[in-house]
N, CA, C and O atoms as CSV, one atom per row, in Angstrom:
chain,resi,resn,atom,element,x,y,z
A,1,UNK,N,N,0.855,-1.182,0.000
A,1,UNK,CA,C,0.000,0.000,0.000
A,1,UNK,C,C,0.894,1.236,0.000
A,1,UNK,O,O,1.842,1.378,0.772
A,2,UNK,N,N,0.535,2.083,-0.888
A,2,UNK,CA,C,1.428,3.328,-1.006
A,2,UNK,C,C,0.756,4.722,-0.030
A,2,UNK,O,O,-0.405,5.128,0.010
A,3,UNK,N,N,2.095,5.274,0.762
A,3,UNK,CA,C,1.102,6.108,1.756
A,3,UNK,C,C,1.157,7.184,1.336
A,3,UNK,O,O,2.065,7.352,0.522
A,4,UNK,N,N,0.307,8.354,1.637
A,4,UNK,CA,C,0.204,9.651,1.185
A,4,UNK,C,C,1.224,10.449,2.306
A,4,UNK,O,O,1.380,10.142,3.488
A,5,UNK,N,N,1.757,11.379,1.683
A,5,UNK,CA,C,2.540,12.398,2.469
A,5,UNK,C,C,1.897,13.928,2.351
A,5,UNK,O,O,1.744,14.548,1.298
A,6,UNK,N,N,1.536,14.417,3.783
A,6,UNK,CA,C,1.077,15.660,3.869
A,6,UNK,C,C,1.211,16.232,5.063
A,6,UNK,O,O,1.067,15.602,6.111
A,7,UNK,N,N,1.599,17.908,4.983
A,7,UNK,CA,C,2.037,18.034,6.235
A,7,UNK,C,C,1.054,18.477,7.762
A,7,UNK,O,O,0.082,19.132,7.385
A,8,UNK,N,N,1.050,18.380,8.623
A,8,UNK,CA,C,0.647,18.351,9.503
A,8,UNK,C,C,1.306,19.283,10.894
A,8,UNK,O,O,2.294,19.051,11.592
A,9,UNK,N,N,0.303,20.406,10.942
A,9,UNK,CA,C,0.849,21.542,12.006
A,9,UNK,C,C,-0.080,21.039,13.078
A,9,UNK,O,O,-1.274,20.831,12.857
A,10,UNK,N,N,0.650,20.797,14.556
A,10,UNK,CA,C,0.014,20.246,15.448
A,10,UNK,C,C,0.358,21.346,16.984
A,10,UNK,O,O,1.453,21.864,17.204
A,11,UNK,N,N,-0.496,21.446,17.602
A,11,UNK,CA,C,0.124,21.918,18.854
A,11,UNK,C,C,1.380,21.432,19.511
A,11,UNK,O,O,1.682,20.259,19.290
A,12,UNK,N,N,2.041,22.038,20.165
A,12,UNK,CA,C,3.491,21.207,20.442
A,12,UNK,C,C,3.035,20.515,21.918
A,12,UNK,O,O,3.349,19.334,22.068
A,13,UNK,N,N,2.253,21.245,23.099
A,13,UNK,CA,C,1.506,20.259,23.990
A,13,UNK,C,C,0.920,19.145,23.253
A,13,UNK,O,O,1.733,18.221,23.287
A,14,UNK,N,N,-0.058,18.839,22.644
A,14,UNK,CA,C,-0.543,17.710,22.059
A,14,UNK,C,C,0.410,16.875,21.314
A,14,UNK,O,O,0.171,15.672,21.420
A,15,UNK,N,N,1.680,17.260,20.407
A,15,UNK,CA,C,2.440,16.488,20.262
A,15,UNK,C,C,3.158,15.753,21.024
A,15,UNK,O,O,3.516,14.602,20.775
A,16,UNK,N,N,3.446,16.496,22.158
A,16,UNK,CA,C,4.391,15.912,23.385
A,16,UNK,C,C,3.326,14.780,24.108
A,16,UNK,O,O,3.785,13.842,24.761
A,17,UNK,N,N,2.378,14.903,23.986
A,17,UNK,CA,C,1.129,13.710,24.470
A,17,UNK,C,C,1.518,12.773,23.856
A,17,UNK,O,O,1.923,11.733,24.375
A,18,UNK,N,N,1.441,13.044,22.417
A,18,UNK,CA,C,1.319,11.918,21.560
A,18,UNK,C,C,2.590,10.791,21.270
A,18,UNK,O,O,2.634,9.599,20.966
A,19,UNK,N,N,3.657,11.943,21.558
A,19,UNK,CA,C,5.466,11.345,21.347
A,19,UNK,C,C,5.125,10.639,22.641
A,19,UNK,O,O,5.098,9.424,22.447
A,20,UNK,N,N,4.790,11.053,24.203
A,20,UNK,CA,C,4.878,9.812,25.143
A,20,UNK,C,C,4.193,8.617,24.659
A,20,UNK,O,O,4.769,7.539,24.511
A,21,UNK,N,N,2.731,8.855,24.369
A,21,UNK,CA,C,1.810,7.523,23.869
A,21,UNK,C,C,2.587,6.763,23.037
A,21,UNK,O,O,2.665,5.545,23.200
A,22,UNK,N,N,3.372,7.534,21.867
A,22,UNK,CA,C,4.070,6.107,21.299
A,22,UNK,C,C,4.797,5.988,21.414
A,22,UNK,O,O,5.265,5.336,20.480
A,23,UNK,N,N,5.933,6.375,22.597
A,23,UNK,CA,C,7.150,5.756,22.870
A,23,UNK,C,C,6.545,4.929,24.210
A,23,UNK,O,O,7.363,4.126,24.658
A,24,UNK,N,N,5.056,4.990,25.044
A,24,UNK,CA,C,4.644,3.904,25.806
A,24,UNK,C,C,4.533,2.553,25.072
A,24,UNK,O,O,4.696,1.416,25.514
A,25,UNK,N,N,4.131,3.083,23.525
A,25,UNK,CA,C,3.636,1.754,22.816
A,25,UNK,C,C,4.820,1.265,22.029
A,25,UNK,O,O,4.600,0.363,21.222
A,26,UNK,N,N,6.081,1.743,22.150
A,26,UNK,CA,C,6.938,1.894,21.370
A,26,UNK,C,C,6.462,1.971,19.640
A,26,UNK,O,O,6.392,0.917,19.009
A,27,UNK,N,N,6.253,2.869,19.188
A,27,UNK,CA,C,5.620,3.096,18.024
A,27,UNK,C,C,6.514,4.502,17.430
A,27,UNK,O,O,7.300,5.121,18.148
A,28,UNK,N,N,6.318,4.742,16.458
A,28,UNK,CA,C,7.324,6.361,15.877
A,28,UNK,C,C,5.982,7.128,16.236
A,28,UNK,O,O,5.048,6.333,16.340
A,29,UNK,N,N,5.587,8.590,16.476
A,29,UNK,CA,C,4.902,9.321,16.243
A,29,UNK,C,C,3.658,9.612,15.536
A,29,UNK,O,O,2.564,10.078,15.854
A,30,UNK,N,N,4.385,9.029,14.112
A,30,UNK,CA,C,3.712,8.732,13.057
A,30,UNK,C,C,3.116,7.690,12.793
A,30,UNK,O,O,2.959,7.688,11.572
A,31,UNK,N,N,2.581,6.570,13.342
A,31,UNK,CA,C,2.212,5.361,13.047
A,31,UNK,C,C,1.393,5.337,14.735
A,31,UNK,O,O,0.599,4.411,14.895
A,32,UNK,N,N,1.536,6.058,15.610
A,32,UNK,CA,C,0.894,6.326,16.737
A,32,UNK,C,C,-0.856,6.915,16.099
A,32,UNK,O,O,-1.960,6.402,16.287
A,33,UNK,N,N,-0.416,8.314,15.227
A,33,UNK,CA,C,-1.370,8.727,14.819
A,33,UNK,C,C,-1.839,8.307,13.773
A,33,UNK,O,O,-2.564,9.137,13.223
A,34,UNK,N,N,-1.722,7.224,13.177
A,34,UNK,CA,C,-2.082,6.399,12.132
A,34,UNK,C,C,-3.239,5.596,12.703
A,34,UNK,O,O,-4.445,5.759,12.518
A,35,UNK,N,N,-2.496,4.544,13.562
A,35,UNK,CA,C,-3.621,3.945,15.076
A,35,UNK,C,C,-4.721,4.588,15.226
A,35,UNK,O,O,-5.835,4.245,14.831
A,36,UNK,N,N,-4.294,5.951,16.057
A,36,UNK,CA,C,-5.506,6.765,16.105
A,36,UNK,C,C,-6.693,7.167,15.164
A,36,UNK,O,O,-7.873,7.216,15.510
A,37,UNK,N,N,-6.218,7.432,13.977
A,37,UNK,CA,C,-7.218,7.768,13.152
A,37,UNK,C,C,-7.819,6.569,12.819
A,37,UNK,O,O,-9.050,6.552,12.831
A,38,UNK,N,N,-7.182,5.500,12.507
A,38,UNK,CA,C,-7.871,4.335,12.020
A,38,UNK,C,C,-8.530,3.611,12.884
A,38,UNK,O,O,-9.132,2.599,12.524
A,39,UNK,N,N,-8.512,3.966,13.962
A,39,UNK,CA,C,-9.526,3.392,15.504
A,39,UNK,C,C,-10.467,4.386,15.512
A,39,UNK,O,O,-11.403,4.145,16.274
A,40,UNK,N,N,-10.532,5.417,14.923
A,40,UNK,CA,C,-11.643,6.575,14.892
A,40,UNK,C,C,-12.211,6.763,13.910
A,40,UNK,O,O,-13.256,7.402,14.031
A,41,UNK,N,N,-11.781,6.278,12.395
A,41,UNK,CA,C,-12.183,6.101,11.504
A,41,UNK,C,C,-13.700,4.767,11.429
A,41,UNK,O,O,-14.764,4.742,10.811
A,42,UNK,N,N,-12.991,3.790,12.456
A,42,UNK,CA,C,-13.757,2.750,12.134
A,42,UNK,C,C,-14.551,2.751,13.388
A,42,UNK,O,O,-15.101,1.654,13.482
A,43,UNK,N,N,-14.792,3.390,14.222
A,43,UNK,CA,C,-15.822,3.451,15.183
A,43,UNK,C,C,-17.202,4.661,15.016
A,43,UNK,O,O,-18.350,4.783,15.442
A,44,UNK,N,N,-16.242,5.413,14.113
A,44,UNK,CA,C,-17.030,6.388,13.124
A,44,UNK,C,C,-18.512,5.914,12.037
A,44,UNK,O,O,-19.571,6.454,11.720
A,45,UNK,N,N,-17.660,4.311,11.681
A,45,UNK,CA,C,-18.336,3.715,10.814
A,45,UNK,C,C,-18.137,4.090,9.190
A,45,UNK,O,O,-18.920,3.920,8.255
A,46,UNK,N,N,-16.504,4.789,9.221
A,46,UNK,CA,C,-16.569,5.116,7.507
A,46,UNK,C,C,-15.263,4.673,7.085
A,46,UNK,O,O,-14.491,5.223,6.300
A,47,UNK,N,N,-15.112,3.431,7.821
A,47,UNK,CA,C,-14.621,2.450,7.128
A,47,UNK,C,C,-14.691,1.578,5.937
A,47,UNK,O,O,-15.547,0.714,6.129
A,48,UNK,N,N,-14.114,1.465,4.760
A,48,UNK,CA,C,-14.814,0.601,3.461
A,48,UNK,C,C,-14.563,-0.973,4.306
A,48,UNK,O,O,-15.395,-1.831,4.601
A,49,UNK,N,N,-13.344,-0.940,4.498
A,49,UNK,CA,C,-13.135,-2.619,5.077
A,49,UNK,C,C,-12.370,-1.999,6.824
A,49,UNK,O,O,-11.875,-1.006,7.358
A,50,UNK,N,N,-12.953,-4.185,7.230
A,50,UNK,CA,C,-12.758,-3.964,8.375
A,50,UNK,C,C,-11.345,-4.519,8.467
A,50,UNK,O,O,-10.806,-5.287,7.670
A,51,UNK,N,N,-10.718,-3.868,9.852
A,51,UNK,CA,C,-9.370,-4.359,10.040
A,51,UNK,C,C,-9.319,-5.415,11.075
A,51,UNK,O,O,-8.247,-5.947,11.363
């Protein structure tokens, strides 16, 4: 699967949330908020397929 690249201006408090969450989960940053959206995506219900 080929991923899209786009940039993303975030609060630097909320980033620093997010850098602990995935160094709890050991995860990069980026694949932390990948998780996230795709756990919110699909509880949303606008998911095409399930994971």
């Amino acid at each position: 699967m080929k991923r899209k690249n786009f940039p993303l201006r975030i609060d630097p408090e909320l980033y620093k949330a997010l850098e602990k969450w995935a160094d709890d989960e050991i995860r990069s940053v980026n694949a932390q908020i990948e998780i996230i959206l795709k756990e919110a995506v699909k509880r949303a219900g606008r998911s095409k397929k399930e994971e």
